[in-house]
C-alpha positions in Angstrom: 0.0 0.0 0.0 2.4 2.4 0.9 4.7 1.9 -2.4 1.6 3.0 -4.0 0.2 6.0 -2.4 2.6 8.5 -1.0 1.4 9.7 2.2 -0.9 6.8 2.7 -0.4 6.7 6.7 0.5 9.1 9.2 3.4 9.0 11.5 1.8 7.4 14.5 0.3 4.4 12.1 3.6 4.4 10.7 5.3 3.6 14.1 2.3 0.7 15.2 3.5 -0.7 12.3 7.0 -0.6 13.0 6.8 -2.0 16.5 4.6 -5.0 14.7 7.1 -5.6 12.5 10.1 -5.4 15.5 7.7 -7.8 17.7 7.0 -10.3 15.2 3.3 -10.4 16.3 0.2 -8.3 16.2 -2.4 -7.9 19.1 -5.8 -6.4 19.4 -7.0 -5.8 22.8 -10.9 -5.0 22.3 -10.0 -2.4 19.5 -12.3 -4.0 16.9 -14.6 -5.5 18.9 -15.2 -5.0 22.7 -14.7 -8.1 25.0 -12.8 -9.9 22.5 -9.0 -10.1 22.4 -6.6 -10.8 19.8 -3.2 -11.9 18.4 -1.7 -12.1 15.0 1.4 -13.7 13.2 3.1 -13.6 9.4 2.3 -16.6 7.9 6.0 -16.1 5.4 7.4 -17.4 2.1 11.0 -17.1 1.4 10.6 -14.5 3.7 7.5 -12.5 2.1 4.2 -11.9 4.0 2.2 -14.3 2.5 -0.7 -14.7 5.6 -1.5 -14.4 8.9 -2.6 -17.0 11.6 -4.8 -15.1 14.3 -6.5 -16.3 17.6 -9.2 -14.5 19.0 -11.2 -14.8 22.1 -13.0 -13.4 25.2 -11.0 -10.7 26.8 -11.0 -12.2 30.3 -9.9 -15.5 29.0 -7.3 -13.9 26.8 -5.4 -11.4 28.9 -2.5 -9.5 27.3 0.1 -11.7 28.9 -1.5 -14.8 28.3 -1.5 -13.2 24.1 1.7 -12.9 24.0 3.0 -16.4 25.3 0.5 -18.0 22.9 2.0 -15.4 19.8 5.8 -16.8 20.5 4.5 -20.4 20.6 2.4 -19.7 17.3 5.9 -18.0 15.6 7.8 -21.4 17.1 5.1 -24.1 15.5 5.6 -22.2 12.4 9.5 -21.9 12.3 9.3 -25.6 12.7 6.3 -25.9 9.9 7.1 -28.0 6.9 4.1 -27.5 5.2 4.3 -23.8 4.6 3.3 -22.5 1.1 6.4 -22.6 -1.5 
């Protein structure tokens, strides 16, 4: 998106983006839908974005901390995936 509109995103969208990106993982803590909470990992192909594997659930159930252990097990399993997309 960006290589094709200039100006496409401000600066602080810019730096979410950036601390994705430096985290490895995405989360959503009721911002698109309240009570439910979120995390997100790149799904990659020879290093390229290709997808993303996302869990979602009740906020109470899935507290920040408890997102963030299962995003580092998610980025493990699929390190170790032999059946990603070539």
């Amino acid at each position: 998106m960006l290589s094709h509109r200039t100006n496409a995103l401000d600066a602080a969208h810019l730096k979410q983006i950036e601390a994705v990106r430096a985290k490895g993982y995405a989360l959503d803590l009721q911002a698109y839908h309240p009570g439910i909470h979120g995390v997100a990992i790149p799904w990659r192909d020879n290093g390229e974005v290709k997808a993303s594997i996302c869990l979602t659930g009740p906020a109470k159930e899935y507290p920040q901390a408890r997102l963030i252990q299962l995003a580092w097990m998610m980025m493990q399993t699929v390190e170790r995936a032999a059946v990603q997309p070539r």
